[in-house]
Residue frames relative to the residue before (quaternion, step in Angstrom):
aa qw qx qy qz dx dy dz
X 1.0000 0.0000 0.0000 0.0000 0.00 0.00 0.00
X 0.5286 -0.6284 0.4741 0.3179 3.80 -1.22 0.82
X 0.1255 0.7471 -0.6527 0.0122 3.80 -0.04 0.34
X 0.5512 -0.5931 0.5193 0.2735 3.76 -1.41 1.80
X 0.5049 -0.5241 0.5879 0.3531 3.75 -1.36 0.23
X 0.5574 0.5543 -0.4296 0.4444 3.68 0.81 0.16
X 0.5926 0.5096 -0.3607 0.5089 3.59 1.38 -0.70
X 0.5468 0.6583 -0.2217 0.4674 3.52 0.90 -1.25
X 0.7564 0.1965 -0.2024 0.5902 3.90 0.52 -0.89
X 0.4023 0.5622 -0.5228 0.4988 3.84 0.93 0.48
X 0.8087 0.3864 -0.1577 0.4144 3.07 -0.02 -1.42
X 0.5744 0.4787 -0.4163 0.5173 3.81 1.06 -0.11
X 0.6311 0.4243 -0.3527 0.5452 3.52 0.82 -1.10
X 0.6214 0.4681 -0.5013 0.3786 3.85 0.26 -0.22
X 0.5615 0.5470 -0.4100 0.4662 3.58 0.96 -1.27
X 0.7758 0.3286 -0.3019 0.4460 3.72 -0.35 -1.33
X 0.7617 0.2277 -0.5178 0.3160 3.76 0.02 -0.16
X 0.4313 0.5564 -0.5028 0.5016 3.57 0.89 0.32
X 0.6745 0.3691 -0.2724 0.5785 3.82 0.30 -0.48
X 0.5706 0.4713 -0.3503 0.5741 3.84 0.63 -0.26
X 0.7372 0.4834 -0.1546 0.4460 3.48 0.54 -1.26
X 0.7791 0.3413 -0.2268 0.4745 3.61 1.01 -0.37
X 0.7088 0.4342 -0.2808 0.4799 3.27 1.67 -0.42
X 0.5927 0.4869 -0.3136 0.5598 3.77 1.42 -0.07
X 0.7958 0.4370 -0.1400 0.3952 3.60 0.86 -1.34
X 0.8012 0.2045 -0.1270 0.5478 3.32 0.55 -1.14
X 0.8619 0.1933 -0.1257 0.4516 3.42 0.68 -0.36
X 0.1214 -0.9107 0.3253 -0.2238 3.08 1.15 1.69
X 0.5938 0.1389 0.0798 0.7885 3.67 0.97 -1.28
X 0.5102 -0.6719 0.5232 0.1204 2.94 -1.39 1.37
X 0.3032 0.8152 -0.4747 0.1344 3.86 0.02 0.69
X 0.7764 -0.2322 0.3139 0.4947 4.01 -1.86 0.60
X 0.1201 -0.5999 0.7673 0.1922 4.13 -1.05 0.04
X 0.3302 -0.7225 0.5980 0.1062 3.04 -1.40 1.11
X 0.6395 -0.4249 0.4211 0.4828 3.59 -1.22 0.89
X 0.7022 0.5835 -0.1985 0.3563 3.94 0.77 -1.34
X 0.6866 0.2558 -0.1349 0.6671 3.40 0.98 -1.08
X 0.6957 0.1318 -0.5706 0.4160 3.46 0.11 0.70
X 0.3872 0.5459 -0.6130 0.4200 3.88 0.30 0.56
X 0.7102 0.4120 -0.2382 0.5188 3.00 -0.13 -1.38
X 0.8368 0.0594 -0.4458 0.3122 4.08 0.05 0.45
X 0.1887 0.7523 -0.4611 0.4311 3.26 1.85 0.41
X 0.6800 0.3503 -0.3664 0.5298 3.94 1.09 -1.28
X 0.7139 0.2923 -0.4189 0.4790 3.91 -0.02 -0.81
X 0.4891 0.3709 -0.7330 0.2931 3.49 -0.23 0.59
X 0.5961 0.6736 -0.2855 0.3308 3.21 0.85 -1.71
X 0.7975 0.3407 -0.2207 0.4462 3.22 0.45 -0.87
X 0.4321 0.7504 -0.2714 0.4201 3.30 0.97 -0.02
X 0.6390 0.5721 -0.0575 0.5109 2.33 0.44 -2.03
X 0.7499 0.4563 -0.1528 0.4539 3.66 0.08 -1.77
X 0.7054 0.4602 -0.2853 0.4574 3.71 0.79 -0.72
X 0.4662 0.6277 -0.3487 0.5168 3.36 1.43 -0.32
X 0.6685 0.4601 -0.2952 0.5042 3.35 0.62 -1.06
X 0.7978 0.4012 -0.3702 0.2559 3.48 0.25 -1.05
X 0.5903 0.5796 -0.3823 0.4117 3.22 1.67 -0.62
X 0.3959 0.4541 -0.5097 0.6142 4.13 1.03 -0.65
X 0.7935 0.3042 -0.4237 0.3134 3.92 -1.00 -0.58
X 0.6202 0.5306 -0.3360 0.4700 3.38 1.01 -0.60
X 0.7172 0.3750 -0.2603 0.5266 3.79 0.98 -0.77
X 0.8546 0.3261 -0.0464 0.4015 3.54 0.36 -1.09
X 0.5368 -0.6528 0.3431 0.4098 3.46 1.54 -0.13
X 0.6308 -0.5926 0.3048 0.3976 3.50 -1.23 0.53
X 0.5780 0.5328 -0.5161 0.3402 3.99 0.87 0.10
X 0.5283 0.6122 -0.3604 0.4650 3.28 1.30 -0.94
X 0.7017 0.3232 -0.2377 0.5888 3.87 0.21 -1.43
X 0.6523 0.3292 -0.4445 0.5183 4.09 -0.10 -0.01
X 0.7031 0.3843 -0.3770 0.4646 3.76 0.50 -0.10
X 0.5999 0.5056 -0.3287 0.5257 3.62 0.89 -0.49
X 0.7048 0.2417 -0.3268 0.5814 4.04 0.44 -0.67
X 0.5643 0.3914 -0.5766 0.4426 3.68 0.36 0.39
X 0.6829 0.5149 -0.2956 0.4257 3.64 0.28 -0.26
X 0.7049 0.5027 -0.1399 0.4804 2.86 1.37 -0.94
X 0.6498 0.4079 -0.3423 0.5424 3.59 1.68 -0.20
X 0.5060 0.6298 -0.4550 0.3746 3.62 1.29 -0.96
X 0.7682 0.4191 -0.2400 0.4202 3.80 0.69 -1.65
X 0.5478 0.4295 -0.4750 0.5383 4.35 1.19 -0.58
X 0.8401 0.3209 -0.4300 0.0795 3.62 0.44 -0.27
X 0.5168 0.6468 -0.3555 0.4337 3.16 1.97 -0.47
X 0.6501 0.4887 -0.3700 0.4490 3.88 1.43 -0.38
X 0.3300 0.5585 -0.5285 0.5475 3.75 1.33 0.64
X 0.6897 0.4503 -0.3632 0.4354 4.12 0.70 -0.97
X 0.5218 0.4290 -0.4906 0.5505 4.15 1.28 -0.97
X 0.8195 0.3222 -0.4035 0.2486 3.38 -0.52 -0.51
X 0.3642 0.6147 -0.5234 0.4642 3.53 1.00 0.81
X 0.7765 0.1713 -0.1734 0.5811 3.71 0.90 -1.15
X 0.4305 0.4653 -0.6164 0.4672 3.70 0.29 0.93
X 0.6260 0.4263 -0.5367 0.3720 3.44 0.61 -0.81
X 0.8122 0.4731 -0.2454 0.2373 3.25 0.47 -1.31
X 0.3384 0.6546 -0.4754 0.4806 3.81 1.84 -0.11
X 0.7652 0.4349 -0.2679 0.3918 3.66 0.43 -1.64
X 0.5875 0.6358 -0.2404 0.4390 3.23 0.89 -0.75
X 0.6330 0.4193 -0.2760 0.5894 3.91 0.71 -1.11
X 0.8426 0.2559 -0.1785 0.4390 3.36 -0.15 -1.55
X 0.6568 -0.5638 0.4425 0.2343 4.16 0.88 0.46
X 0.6023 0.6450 -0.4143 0.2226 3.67 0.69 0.21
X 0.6472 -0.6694 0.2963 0.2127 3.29 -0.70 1.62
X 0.4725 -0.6737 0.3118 0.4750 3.37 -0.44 0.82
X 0.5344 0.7324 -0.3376 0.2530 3.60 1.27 -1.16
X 0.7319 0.3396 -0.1485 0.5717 3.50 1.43 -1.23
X 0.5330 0.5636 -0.5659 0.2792 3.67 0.93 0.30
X 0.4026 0.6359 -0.4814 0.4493 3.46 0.59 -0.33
X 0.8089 0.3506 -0.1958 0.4295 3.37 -0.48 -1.37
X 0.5159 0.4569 -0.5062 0.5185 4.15 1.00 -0.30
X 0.6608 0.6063 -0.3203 0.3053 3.41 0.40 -1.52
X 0.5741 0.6003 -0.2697 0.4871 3.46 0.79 -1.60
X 0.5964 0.5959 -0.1840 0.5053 3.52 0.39 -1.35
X 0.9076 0.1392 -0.1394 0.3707 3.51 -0.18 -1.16
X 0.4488 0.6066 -0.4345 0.4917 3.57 1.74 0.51
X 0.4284 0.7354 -0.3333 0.4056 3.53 1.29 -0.65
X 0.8720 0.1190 -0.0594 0.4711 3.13 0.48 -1.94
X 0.4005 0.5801 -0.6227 0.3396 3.62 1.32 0.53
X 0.7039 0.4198 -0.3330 0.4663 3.77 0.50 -0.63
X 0.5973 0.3937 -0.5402 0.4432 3.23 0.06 0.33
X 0.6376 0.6199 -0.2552 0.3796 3.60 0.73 -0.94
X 0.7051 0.4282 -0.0489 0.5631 2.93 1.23 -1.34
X 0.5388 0.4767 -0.3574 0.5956 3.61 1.21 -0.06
X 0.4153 0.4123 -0.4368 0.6832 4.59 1.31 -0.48
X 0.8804 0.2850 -0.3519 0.1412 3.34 -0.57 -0.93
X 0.5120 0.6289 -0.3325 0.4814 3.47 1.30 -0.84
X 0.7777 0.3656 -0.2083 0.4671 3.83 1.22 -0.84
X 0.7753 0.3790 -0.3185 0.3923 3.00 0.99 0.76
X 0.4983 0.4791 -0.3763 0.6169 2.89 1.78 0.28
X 0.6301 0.4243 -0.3918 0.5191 3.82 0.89 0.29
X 0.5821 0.3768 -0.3917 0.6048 3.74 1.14 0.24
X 0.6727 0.5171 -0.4078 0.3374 3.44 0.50 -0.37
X 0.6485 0.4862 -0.2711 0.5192 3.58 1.35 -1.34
X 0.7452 0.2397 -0.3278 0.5289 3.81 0.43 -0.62
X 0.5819 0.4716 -0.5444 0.3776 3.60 0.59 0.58
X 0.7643 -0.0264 0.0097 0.6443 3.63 0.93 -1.04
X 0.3449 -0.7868 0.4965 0.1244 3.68 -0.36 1.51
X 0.4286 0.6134 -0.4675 0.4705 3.72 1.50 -0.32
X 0.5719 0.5418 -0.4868 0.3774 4.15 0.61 -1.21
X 0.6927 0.4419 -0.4371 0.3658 4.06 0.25 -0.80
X 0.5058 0.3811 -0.5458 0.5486 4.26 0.76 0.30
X 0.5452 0.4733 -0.5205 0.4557 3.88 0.23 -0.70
X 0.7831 0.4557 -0.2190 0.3621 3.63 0.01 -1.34
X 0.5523 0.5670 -0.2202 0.5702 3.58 1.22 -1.02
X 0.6311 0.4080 -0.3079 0.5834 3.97 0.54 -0.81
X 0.7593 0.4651 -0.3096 0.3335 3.68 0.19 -1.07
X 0.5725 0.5957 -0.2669 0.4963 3.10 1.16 -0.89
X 0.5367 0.6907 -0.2726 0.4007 3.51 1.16 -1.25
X 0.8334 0.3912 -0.0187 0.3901 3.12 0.38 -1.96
X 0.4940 0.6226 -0.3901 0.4649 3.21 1.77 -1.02
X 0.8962 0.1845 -0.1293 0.3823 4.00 0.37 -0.87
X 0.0414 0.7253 -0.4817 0.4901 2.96 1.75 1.14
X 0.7540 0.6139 0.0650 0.2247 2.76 0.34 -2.23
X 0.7797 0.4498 0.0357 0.4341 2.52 1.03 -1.62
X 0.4237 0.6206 -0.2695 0.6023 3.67 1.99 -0.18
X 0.7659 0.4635 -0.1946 0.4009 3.06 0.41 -1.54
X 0.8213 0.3038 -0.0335 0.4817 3.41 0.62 -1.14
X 0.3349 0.7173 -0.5890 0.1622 3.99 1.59 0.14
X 0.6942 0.5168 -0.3613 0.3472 3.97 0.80 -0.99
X 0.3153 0.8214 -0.4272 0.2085 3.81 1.25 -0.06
X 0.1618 -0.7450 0.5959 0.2524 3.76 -0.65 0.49
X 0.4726 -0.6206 0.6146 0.1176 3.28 -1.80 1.21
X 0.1317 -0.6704 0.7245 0.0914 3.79 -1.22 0.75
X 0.1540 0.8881 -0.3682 -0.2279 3.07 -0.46 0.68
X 0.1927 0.7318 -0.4522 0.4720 3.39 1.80 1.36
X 0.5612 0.5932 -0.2577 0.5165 3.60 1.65 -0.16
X 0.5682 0.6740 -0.3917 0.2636 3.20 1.03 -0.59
X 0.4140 -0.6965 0.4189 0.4099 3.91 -0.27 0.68
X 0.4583 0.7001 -0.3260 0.4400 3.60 0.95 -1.08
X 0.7763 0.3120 -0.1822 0.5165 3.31 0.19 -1.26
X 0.5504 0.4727 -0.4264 0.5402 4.06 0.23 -0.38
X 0.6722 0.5304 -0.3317 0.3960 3.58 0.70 -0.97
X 0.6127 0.6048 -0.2257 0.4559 3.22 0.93 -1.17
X 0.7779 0.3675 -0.1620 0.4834 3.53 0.07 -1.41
X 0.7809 0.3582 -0.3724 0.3510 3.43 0.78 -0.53
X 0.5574 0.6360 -0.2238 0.4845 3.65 2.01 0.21
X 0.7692 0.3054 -0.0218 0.5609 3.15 1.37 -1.13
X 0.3201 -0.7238 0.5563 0.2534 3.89 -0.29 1.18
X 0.0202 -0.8066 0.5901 -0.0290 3.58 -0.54 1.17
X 0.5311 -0.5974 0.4879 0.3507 3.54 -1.17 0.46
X 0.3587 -0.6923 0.5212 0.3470 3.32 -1.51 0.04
X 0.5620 0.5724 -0.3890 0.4530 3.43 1.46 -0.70
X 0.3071 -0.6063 0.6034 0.4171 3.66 -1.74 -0.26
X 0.2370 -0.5845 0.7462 0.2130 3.22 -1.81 0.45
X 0.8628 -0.2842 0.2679 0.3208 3.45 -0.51 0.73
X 0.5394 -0.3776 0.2966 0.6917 4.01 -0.54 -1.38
X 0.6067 0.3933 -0.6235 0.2975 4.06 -0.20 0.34
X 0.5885 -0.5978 0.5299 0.1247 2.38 -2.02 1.11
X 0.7823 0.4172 -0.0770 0.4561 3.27 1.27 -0.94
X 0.0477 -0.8169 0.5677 -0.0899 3.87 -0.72 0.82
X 0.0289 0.7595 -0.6360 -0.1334 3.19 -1.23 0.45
X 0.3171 -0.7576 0.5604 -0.1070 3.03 -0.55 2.08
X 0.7712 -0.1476 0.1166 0.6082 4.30 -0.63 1.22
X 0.7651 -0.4631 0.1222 0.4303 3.71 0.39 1.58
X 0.4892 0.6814 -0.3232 0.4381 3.95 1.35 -0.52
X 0.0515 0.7310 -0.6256 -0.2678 3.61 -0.81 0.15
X 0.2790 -0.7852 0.5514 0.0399 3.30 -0.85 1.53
X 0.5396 -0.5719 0.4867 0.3806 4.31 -1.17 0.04
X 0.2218 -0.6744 0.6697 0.2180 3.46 -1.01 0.10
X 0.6103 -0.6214 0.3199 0.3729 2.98 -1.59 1.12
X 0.4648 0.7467 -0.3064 0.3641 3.69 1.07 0.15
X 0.5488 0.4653 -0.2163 0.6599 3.23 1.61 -1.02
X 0.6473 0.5294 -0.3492 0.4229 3.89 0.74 -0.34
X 0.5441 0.6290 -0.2712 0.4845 3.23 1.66 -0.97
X 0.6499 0.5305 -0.2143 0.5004 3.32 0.79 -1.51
X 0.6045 0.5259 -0.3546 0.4820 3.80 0.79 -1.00
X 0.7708 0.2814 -0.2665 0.5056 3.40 -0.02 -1.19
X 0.3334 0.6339 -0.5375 0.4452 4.09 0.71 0.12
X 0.8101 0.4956 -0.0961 0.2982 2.84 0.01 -2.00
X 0.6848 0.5130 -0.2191 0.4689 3.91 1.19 -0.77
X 0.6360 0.4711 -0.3726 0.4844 2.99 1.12 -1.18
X 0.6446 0.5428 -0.3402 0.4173 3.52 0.31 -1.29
X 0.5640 0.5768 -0.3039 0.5067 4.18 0.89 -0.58
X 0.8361 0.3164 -0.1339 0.4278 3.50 0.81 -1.11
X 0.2861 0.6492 -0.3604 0.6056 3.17 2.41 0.65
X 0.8419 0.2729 -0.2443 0.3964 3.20 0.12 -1.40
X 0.4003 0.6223 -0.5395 0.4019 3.90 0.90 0.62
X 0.8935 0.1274 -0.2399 0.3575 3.18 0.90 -0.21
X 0.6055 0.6099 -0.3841 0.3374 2.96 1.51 0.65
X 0.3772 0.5983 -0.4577 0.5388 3.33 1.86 -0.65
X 0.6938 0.5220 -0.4207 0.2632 3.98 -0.23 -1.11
X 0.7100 0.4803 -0.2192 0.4660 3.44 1.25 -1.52
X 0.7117 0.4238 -0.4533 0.3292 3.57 0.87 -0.26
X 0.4228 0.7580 -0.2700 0.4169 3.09 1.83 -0.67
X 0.5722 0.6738 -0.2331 0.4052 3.52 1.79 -0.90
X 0.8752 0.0985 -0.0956 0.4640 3.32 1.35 -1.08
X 0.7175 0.0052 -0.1728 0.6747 3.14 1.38 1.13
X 0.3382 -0.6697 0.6429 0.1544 3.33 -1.43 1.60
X 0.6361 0.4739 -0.5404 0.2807 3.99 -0.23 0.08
X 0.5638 -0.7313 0.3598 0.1336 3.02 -0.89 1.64
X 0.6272 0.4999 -0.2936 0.5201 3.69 1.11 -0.80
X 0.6666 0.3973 -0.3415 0.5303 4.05 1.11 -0.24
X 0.6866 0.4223 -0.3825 0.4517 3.50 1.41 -0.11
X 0.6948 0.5015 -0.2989 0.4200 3.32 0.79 -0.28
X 0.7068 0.3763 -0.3538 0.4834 3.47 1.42 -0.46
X 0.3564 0.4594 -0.6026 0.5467 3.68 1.15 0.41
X 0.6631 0.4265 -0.5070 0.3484 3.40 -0.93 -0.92
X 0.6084 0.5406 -0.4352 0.3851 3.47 0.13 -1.66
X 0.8345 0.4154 -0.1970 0.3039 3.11 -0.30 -1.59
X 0.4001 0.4088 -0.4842 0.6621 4.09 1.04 -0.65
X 0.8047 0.3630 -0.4322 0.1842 3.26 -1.01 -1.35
X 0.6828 0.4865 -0.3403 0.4259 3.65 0.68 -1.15
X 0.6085 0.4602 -0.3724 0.5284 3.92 0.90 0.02
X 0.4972 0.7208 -0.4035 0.2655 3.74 0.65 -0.37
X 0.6561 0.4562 -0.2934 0.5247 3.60 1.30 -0.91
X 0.6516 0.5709 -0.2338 0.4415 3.60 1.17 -0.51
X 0.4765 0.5903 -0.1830 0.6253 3.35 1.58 -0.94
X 0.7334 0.5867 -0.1848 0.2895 3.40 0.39 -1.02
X 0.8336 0.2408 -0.0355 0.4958 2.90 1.34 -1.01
X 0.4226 0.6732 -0.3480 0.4970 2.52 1.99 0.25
X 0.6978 0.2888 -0.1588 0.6360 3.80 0.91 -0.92
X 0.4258 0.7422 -0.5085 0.0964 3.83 0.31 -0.04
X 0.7434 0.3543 -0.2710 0.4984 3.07 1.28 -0.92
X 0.5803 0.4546 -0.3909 0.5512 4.10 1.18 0.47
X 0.1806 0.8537 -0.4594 0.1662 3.21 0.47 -0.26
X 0.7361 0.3557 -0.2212 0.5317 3.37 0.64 -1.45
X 0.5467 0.6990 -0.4177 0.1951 3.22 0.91 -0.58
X 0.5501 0.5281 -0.3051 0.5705 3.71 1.52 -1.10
X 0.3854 -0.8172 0.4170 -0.0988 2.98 -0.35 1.66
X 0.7920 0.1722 0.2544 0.5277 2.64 0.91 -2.51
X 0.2056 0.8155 -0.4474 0.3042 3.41 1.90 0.54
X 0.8013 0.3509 -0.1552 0.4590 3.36 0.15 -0.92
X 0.4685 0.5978 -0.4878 0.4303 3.66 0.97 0.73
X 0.5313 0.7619 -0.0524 0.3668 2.46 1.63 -1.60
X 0.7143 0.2756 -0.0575 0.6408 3.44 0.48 -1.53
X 0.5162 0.4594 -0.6154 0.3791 4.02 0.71 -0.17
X 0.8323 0.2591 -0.2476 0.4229 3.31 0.37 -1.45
X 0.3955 0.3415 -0.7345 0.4329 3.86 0.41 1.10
X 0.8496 0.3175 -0.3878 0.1644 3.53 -0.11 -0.27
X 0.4512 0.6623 -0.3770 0.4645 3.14 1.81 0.22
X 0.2707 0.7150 -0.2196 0.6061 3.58 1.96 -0.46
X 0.8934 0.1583 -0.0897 0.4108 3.30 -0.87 -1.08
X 0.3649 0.6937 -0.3744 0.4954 3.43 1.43 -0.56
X 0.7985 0.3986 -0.1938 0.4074 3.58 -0.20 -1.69
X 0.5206 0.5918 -0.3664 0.4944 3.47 0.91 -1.68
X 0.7742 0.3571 -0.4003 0.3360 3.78 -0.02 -1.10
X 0.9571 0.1449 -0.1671 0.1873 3.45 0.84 -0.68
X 0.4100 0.5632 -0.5448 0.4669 2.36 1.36 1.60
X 0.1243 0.8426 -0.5002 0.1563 3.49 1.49 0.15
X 0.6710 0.5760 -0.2751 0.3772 3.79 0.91 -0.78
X 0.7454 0.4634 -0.1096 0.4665 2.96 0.86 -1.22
X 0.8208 -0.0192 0.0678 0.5668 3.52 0.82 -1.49
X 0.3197 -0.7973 0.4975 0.1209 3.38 -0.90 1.03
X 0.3744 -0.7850 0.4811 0.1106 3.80 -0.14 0.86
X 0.4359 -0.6903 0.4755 0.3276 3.74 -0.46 0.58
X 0.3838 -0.5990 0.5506 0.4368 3.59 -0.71 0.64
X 0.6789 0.4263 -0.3805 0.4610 4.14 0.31 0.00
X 0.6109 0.3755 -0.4557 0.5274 3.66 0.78 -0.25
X 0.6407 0.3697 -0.5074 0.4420 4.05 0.27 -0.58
X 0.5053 0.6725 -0.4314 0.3261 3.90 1.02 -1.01
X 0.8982 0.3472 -0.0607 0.2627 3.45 1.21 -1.26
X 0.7093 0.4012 -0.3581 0.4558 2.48 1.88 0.08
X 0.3903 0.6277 -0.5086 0.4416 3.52 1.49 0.29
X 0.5556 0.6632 -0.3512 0.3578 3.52 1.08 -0.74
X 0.6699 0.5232 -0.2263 0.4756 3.05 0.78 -2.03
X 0.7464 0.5113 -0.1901 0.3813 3.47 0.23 -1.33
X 0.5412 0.5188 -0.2828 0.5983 3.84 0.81 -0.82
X 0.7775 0.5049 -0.1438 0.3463 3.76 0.65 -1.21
X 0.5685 0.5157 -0.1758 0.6164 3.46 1.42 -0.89
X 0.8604 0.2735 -0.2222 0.3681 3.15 0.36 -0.80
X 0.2905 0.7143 -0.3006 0.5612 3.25 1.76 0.45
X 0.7267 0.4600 0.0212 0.5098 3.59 0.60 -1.84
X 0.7297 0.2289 -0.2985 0.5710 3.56 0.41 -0.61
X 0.5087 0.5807 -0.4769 0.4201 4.02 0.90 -0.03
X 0.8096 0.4484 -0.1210 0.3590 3.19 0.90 -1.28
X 0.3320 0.6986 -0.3554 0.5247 3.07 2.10 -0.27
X 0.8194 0.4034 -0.1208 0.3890 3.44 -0.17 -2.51
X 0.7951 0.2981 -0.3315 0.4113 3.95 1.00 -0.55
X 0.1673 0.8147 -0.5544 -0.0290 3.78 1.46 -0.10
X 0.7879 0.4828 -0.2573 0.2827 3.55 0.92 -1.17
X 0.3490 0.7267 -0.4435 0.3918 3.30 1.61 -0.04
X 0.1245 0.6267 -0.7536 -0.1547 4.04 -0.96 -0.22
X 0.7260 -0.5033 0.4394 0.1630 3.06 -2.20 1.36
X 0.1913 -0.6575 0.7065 0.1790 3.23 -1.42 0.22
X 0.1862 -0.6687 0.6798 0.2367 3.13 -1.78 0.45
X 0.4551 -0.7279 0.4509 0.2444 3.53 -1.47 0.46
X 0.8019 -0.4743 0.2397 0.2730 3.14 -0.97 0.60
X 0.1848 -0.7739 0.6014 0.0725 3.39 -1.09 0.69
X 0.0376 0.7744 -0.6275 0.0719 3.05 -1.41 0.94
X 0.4416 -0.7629 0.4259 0.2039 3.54 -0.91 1.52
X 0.0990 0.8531 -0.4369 0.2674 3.14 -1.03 1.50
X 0.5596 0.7651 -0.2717 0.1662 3.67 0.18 -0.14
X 0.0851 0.6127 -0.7481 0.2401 3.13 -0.78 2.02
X 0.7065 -0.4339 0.5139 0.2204 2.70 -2.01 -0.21
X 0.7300 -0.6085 0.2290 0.2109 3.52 -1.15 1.14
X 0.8289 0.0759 0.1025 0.5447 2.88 0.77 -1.58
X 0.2621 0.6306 -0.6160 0.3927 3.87 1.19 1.15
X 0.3131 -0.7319 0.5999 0.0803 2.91 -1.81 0.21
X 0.1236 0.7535 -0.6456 0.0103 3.71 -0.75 0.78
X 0.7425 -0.5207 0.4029 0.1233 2.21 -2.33 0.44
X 0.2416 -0.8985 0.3664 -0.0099 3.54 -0.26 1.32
X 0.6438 -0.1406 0.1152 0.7433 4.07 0.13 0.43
């Protein structure tokens, strides 16, 4: 659909005061998220989110809004898989729950921007050369091929190249300073190992959106329905997060799940020539499939009870600086 560059700078100014609004208002003083207070915004994303849709169907008709909440479930469900390795980033490198919030925040910031490069260039690429959507359609293919085979795989994430890059570029501290990333330590401002956190956030979530930008791209090429799904998963993700953190292990059978959505959207792309898929049959079976494999996790781990993660007392601001020996 044609959408005016005035819609486009609406819908940015919506993003940032929502991000303005959650980082000044609700999440003011840096404190523990409760199982409670992240439900309870886990719904207003949701609903958001969902009201977004209804308003595309109301303006643009019901392919538009059936192509937007397909895009919009493909990307809430593969960001249930980031928050499998966020748990474990916070986990390795020790970051209080109090300051995960405020890493998260941070690295939702730059997933949309990132993800705003990519979404524009995979929409110049397809209406530039229409051959690129088998490239994408294979990758996607192999990506959850892959992803079956290898769901029980352990992550290092002291391996991460990013990160080596980082530390061996940026003079970081060894000590924490609370949630800033930044210090200035004998006149120098140096990184905290927090800002490293936030780094290796930030990649992992990049090497997500390679395969999610492709799969939404699977059930609809108009950039403004791909970028305002994303937005909208993504801006729930920190809420999500802490909402499942302490079940987590429980999703057993998640990643079958999301192989064969992406083994799914994969095909859909390259057979896109040949056969054309109802935007409500892909609606239903990413659904179906995302769902089952949800349900039979929660089935096989019932006996498992959650953990919550530690707390530690703390609370400053991110990016201040102080004075340090």
């Amino acid at each position: 659909m044609a959408v005016d560059l005035w819609v486009w700078g609406a819908f940015v100014g919506l993003i940032l005061f929502l991000l303005g609004l959650d980082l000044f208002v609700f999440h003011r003083e840096a404190h523990e998220v409760s199982f409670r207070e992240a439900t309870k915004f886990s719904v207003f994303w949701i609903a958001l989110g969902l009201a977004f849709g209804a308003l595309i169907f109301a303006w643009q008709g019901p392919r538009a809004g059936g192509e937007y909440l397909a895009g919009y479930l493909i990307e809430k469900s593969l960001a249930v898989d980031n928050i499998f390795v966020f748990a474990l980033i916070f986990g390795y490198f020790s970051v209080p729950a109090k300051y995960q919030h405020r890493v998260l925040f941070w690295g939702v910031v730059g997933a949309l921007v990132f993800r705003a490069a990519f979404i524009a260039g995979g929409a110049a690429l397809l209406e530039s050369f229409h051959w690129t959507i088998y490239l994408f359609g294979a990758f996607l293919v192999l990506t959850g091929i892959r992803m079956a085979r290898h769901r029980n795989e352990e992550m290092h994430p002291e391996r991460n190249p990013a990160l080596r890059l980082f530390k061996r570029l940026v003079p970081t501290t060894d000590e924490e300073h609370g949630q800033r990333f930044v210090v200035r330590h004998a006149g120098r401002l140096m990184a905290t190992p927090l800002l490293a956190v936030l780094v290796l956030v930030e990649t992992t979530d990049i090497l997500f959106a390679v395969d999610s930008i492709p799969a939404i791209f699977a059930v609809t090429s108009d950039p403004f329905l791909v970028f305002t799904s994303n937005a909208f998963a993504i801006l729930g993700l920190r809420a999500l997060y802490f909402m499942l953190a302490g079940m987590i292990e429980r999703f057993v059978y998640l990643k079958v799940g999301l192989a064969a959505v992406l083994v799914f959207v994969g095909a859909k792309m390259l057979l896109s020539d040949v056969i054309e898929v109802p935007i409500w049959a892909s609606l239903l079976a990413i659904a179906t499939m995302i769902g089952v494999s949800v349900l039979v996790s929660l089935r096989a781990t019932a006996d498992r009870a959650p953990a919550r993660p530690e707390v530690v007392e703390e609370d400053e601001a991110p990016f201040e600086t102080e004075a340090v020996g």
